[in-house]
N, C-alpha and C positions, 0 to 999 in steps of 0.2 A: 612070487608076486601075486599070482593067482588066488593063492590062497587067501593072501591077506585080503585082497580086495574081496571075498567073497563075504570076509568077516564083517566090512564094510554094509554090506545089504543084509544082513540076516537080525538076529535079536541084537540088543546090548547085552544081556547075557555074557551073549557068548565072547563079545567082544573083548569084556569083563573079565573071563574065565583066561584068556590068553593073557590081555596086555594089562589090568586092573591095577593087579600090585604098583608097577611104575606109574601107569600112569592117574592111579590113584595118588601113589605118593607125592608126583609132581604136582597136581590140584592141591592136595592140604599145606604143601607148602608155600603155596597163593595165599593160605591164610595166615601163617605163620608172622605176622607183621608186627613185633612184640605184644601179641593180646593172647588169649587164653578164648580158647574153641571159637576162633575165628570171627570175635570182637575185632571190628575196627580200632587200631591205635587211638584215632580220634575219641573215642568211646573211650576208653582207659584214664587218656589223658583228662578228659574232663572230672570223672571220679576221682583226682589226684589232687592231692594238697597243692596248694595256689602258687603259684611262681612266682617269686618278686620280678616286677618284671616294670622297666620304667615307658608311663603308657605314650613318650614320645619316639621309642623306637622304633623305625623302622620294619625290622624284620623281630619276629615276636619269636617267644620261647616254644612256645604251643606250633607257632610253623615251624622252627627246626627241629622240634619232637617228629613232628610228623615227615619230615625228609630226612632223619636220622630212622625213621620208620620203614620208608619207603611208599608214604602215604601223600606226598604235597604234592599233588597234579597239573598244581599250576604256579610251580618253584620260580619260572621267570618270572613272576612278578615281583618276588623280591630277591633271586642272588643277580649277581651280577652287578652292570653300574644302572643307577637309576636318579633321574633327576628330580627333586624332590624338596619340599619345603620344609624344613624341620627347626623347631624352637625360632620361627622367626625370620630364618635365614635359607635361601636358594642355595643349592647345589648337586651334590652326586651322591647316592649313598652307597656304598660298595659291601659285593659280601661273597664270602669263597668257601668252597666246605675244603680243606688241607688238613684233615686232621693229625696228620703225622708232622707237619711243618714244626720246627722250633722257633721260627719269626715269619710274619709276611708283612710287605712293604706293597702301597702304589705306586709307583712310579711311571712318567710321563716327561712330558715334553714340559708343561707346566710346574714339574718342581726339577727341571735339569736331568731326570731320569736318578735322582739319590733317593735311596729307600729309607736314611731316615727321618726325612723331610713327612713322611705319614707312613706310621707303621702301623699295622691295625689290629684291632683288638679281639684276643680270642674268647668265644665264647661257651667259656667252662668246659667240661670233657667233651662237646658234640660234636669237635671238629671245625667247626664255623666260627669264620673269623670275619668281621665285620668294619665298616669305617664310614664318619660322614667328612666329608671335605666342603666346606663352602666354596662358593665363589665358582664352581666349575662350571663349563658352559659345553655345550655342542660343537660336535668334532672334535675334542680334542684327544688323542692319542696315548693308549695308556697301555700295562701291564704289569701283571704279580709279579714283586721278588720274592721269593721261596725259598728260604735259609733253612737248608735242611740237619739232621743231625748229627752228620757226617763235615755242615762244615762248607757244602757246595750253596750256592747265591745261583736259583733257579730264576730263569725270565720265561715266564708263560702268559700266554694270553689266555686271556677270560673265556670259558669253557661256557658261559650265559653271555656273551657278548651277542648286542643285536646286528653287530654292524663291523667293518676289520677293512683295514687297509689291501690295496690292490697287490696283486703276488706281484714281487717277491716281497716283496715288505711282510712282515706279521705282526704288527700291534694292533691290538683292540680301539673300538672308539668310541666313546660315548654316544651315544644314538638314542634319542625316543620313537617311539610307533605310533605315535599322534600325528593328529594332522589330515591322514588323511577321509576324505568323505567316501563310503563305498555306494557305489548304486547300483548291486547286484540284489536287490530284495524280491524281486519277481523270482530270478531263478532262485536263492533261498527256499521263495515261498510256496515253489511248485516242487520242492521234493519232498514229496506225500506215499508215494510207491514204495517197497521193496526196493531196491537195484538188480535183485535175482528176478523180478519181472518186468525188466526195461531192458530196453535195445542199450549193449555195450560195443562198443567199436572204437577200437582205441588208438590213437596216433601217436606213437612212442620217439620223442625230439630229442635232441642233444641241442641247445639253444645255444652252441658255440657252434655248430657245423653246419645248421642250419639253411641259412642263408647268411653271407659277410657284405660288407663296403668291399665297393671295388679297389681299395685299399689293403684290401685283408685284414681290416679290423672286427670287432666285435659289430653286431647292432646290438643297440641298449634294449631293457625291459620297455621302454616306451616305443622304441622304433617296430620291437616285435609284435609288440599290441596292434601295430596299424598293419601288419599284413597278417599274422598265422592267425589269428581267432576265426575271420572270414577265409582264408583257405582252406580252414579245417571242416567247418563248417561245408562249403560250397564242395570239400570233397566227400560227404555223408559221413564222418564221423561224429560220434557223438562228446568223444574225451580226450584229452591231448594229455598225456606221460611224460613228466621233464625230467631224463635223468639227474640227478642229485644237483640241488640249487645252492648245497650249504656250503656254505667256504671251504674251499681246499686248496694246498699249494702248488697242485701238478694237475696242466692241464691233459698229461696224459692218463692221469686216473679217471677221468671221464667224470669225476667228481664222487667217486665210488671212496674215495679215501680221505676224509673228513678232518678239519681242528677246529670249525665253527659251527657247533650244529644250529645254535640259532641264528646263526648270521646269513643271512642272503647273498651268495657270492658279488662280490663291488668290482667283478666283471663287467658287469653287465647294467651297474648303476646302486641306485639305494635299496635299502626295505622299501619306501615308500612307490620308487619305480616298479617294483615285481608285484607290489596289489596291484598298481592299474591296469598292469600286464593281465594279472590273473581276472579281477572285475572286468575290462575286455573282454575277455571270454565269456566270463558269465551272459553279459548282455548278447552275445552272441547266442546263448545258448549252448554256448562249450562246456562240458566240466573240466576238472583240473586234478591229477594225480600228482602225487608229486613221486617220485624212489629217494625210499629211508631206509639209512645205512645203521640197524642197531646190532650186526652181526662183529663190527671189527672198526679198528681206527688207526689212522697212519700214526707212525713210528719218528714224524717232524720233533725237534728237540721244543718247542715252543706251544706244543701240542699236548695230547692228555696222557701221552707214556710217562712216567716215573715222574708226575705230576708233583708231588709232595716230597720226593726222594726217594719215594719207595714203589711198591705196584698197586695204585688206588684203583683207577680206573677199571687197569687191565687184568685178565686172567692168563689164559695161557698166549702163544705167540700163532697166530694162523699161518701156520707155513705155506699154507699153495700161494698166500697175496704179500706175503712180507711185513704182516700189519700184526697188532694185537686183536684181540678176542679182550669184550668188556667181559669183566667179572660178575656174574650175576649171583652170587653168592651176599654180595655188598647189598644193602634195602639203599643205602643212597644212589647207589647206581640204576638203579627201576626209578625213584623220585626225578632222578637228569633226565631218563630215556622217554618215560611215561609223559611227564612233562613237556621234553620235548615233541613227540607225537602231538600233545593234546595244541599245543603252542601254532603248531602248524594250519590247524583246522579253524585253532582260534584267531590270533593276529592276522593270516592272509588268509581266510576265508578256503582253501585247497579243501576238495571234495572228497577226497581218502589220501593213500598209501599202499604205496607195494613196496612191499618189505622183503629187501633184500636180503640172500643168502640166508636162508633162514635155517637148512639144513644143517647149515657147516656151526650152527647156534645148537641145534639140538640133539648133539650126537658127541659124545667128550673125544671118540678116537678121527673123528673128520678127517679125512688126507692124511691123517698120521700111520706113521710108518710100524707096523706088529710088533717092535719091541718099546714101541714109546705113547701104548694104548693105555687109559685108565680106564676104570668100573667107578661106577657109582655107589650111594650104600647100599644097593639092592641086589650088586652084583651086575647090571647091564653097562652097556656103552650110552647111556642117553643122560643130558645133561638136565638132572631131575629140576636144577634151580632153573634155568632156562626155559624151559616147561613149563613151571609157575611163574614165569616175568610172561610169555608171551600169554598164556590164560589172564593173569592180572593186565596187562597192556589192553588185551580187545576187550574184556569186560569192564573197565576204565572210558576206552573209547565209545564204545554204544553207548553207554550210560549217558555220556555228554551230544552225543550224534548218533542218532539211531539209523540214518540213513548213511551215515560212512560210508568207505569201500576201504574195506584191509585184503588186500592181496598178497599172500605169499609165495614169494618165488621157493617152492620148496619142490626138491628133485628123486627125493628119495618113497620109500613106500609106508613113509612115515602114515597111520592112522588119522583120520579127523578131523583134515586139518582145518577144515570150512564147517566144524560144527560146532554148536552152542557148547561153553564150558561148563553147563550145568548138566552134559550128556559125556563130559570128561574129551571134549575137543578142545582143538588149541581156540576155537574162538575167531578165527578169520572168518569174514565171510565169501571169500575165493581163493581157489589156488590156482598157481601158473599149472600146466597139462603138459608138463615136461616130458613125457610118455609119447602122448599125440605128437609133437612136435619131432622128436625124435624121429620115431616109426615113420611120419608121415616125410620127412625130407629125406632118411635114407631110399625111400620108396622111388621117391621124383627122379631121383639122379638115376637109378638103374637106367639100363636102355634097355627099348621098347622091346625087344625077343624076350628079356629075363624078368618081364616082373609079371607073367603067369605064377611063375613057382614063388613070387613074393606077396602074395594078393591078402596074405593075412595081416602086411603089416599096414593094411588101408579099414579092414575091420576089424579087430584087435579091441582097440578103442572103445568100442562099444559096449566091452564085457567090464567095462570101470568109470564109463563115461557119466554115470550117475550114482557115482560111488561119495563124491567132493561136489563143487561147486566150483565148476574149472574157467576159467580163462586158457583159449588158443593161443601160446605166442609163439610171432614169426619176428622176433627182436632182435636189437640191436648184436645180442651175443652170437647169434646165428650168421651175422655179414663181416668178421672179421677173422684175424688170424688164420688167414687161410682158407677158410670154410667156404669162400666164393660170397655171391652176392647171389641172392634166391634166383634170378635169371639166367646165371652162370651155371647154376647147378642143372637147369634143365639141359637135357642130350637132343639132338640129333641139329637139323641146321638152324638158321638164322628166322624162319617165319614158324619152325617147332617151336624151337625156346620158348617164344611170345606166345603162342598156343600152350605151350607145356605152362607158362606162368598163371595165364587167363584162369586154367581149368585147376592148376593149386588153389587159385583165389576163391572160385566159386567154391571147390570143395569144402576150404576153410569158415567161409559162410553160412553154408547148410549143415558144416558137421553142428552137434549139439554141443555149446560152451561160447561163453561171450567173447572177444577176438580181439588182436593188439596185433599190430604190423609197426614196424619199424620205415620211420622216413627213408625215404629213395625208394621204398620196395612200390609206391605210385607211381612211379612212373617207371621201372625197369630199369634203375640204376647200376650199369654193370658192372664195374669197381665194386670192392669191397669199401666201407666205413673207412674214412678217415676223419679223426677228431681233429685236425689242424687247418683243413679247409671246408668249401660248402659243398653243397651236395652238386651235382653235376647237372644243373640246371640247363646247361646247355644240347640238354638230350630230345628237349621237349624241340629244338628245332627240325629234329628229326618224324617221320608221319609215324611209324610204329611205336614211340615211343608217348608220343601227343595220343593216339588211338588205345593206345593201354591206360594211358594216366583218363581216358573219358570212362572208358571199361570199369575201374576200378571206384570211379565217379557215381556211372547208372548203377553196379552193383550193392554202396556204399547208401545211395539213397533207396533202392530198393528192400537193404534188410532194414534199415526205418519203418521204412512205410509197412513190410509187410509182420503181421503177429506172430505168425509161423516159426516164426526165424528166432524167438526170444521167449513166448512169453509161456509156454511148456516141454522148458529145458532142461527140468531137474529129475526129470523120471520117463519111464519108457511112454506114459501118455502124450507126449508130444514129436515120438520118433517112432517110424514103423519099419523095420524091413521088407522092400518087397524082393530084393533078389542080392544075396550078399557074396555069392555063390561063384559068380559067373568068371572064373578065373580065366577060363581058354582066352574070353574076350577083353579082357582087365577092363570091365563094367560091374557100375555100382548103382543100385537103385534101391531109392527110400522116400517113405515118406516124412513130412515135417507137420508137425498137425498145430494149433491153437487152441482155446478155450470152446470158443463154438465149435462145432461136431461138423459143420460144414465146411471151412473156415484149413484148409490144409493145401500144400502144395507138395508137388512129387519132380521128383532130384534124380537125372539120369548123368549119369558123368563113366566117360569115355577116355580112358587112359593109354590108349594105342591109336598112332596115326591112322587106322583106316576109318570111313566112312560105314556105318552099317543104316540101309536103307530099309524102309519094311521091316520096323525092327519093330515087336512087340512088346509091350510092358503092360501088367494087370495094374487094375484100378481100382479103388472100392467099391464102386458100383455106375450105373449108367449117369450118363449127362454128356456137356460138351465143356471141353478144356481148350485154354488158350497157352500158345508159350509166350513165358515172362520174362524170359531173359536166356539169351543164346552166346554163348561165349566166343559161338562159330561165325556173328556176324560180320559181315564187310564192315561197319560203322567201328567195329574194334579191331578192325587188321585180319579179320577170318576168311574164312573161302566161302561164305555164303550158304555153308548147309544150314538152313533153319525151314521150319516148320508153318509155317504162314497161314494164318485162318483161322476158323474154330476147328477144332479135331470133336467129330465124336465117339461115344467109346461105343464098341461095338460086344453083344453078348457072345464074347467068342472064352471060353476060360483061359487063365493065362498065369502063371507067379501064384497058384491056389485061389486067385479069384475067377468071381463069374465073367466079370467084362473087362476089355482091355483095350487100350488105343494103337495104332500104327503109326510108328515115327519114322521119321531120320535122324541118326543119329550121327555128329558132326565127328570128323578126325581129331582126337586130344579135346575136347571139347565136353562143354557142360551145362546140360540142359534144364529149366526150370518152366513147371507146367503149372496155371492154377486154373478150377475149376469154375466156370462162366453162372452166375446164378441167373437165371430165369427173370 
């Protein structure tokens, strides 16, 4: 791993010289979109003899060139059902790509569910088959028949559907996305920055475990809007993560396993309920991620598996989740995906994407077993098309939103993955710090005698920490199946843990990388995750648990407020070590710097119950510091070692500098100093 990540910091060259070949080859195959030296399809098509094409059709020859390409960005707008006026007449216009289909039918509620009541028409070799129906109206219930070669009468639902009935049911439904008014144009209109130089703090939901009616029912997209936007807010984050929104039939797949990507789960209400949810936010000042699943898809018979009869969608079978793996080989299947991405950003306004499993996408042997491994044409294990879908996916998305947020959950020592594709990266602009995460929760659970001899898996981190563009997470996958819940994992007793949790958090704040916590971990939820009820809200009646959820509060508002903390993350200029060293005492001291040269705060963190008094720490030079935040106080459940006053730094040398201050340093505990101007 070392190595790799060294290749990360040094020339592209050298980069080049190792990894080039593949991941060269994965980039030209980004171009490969039937043009010739990486002409856009649309460019071709235009040079092309004119297509009879009659000018009241709906969906035009020229857009299925280009989603037969892999090029139509914004394919929802015409597959799927759409309500629409044509020659005169209201109704639906429908359109499916099947190309291996031998017939496809609509059927509904409206013609008795008989397929040959409207059978629709194919158009020419592209696959895409098309139908207008008058008279149809809103809500009504519908789905493909898909008469395969074989002879089988396939019922699937609409793979472009905006809308689907509530599980168990699975038909499609006609839906528009009109309607509604957004009044989110201030936050719109204030993202002018980078996101690599804004404060990221992220609140990762499950919007079914949330919070419930005393019933144990759902709350709706609207009922959410009137409490989590100001919660999240009031608890200093700046962005709330909704695990997967898109329709799926199992609420225990946490919505990780997908049959409606454009459709908004009717859980939880309409399309039009989850904008006001999201605009809520907005006006709050929330942003809004959403997790998109373009790694696999469930295996439901009504679903995108053997969609036409054969295997359109899918490629191989992801055996660790039981699901398929989409085929990126297919240019129509980048048109669905692509599309769907941009769809998200565009119809509900959502601020990025964290893309799921992205790993288990770019690697052909993923979890598979040494005799059922493939090579590529290069000879490697790496999925060269997939490579060029995610290059094409982010250079797609910037293009239309240059302030996005694509986050990959990517786990492996995969190269790049947060750099510009025209530098042969995947083109994210962050990746999850699966590394950090790791290192740092095995670290917590040891007990206090055994983590001298572990002290490197607390600095570690730092030799790759500006290798990517990492996000911290402390998520959803870390609180279940066992793994305990982050308060569980800490040792020793009952006023430890809560110290032992305090001083994870602060760590997590000052390490360098923007941050994601998983709901319940505010307030020291001790249970692990359960997706079938709420969170254990009834813990706040307890004082330790009310003093942790403040704790996590002041500190939440303080990486806001302070620059230090975000705004020179991406290289060693905004991080210093002053003592990395100090294993006997399992102490950690750094500094956190900002843009201004004066403008830095210094981070002592205490990883062993004892108290050290009179403890020395070097400074960069003379002044007087205040502390800013004490983990160890009473107002957070602490024992009250904190540091009161101004300290000044005295010319004593210390840590390789000239002058240094005299603290106390709190038991489990974690201290934040900044420096008093004049």
């Amino acid at each position: 791993m070392f190595c790799r990540i060294l290749l990360y910091r040094v020339e592209l060259p050298i980069y080049r010289k190792f990894f080039g070949s593949q991941a060269g080859a994965g980039l030209a195959l980004s171009k490969k979109m039937g043009a010739a030296d990486g002409v856009p399809a649309a460019e071709i098509f235009r040079g092309r003899e004119p297509v009879k094409n009659d000018r009241t059709d709906f969906l035009t020859e020229a857009e299925i060139y280009l989603f037969n390409s892999g090029e139509l960005y914004h394919s929802y707008l015409k597959f799927g059902a759409h309500r629409i006026e044509l020659q005169g007449e209201e109704g639906v216009h429908f359109a499916l790509w099947a190309p291996n289909a031998a017939g496809v039918a609509v059927v509904g509620d409206f013609n008795g569910w008989r397929g040959e009541a409207h059978a629709m028409e194919k158009r020419g070799k592209s696959g895409v088959w098309s139908l207008f129906v008058p008279g149809l109206q809103e809500g009504e219930l519908y789905k493909y028949e898909i008469h395969t070669g074989a002879g089988q009468a396939l019922l699937k639902a609409d793979p472009f559907a905006f809308y689907a009935e509530k599980r168990p049911n699975t038909a499609s439904r006609i839906h528009s996305l009109t309607g509604y008014q957004w009044q989110d144009h201030r936050w719109q209109a204030g993202k002018k920055n980078p996101p690599q130089e804004q404060p990221l703090l992220i609140y990762e939901v499950h919007l079914g475990s949330w919070r419930r009616k005393k019933d144990g029912s759902f709350l709706t997209y609207r009922e959410l809007a009137g409490v989590l936007p100001e919660y999240v807010k009031g608890m200093g984050f700046t962005h709330l993560e909704l695990l997967p929104v898109m329709e799926h039939p199992y609420d225990g797949s946490w919505g990780y396993q997908i049959t409606g990507y454009f459709a908004p789960t009717s859980r939880y209400g309409t399309p039009q309920d989850l904008m006001y949810f999201i605009d809520s936010c907005h006006q709050a000042g929330i942003g809004v991620i959403l997790d998109w699943v373009p790694g696999h898809f469930c295996k439901d018979a009504h679903g995108l598996r053997s969609f036409d009869g054969t295997s359109l969608y899918e490629g191989d079978d992801h055996e660790q989740w039981g699901t398929c793996k989409f085929n990126f080989a297919r240019r129509e299947v980048w048109s669905f995906l692509i599309s769907n991405a941009v769809f998200w950003l565009d119809k509900f306004h959502v601020d990025g994407l964290r893309i799921d499993g992205v790993s288990s996408m770019l690697y052909l042997d993923y979890e598979k077993e040494p005799g059922n491994r493939r090579l590529n044409s290069c000879g490697g294990g790496e999925n060269l098309e997939a490579v060029a879908f995610m290059q094409k996916l982010n250079a797609t998305i910037f293009n239309y939103y240059p302030r996005a947020l694509m986050i990959a959950e990517e786990a492996t020592e995969w190269p790049l993955v947060s750099w510009p594709v025209e530098l042969q990266g995947l083109g994210c602009n962050f990746k999850w710090n699966m590394g950090w995460m790791n290192d740092t929760l095995k670290y917590v659970e040891l007990d206090f005698p055994e983590r001298s001899a572990h002290h490197r898996l607390l600095t570690f981190s730092l030799f790759y920490a500006f290798a990517e563009n990492f996000v911290l997470p402390l998520s959803h996958d870390e609180v279940v199946h066992g793994k305990k819940s982050l308060i569980n994992r800490m040792p020793g007793d009952y006023w430890q843990k809560f110290a032992g949790l305090r001083l994870l958090y602060c760590y997590f704040l000052c390490h360098p990388g923007k941050k994601l916590l998983f709901m319940g971990g505010e307030f020291a939820q001790f249970i692990e995750w359960r997706y079938d009820a709420e969170l254990d809200w009834f813990l706040l009646d307890f004082e330790m648990h009310r003093q942790y959820q403040s704790f996590v509060q002041t500190a939440g508002r303080l990486y806001r407020q302070e620059k230090s903390f975000w705004q020179k993350e991406r290289g060693w200029e905004g991080f210093t070590w002053v003592d990395a060293d100090n294993a006997a005492q399992s102490i950690l001291v750094f500094l956190r710097r900002a843009q201004e040269k004066r403008d830095f705060l210094l981070v002592v963190l205490n990883f062993r119950p004892e108290t050290y008094r009179e403890f020395r720490v070097g400074v960069p030079g003379p002044g007087k510091y205040q502390e800013i935040l004490n983990t160890d106080s009473q107002a957070f459940g602490g024992s009250g070692q904190v540091n009161a006053g101004i300290i000044k730094a005295e010319k004593i040398p210390w840590h390789q500098r000239e002058y240094s201050l005299k603290i106390t340093v709190p038991p489990l505990g974690g201290v934040i100093f900044k420096p008093v101007r004049a």
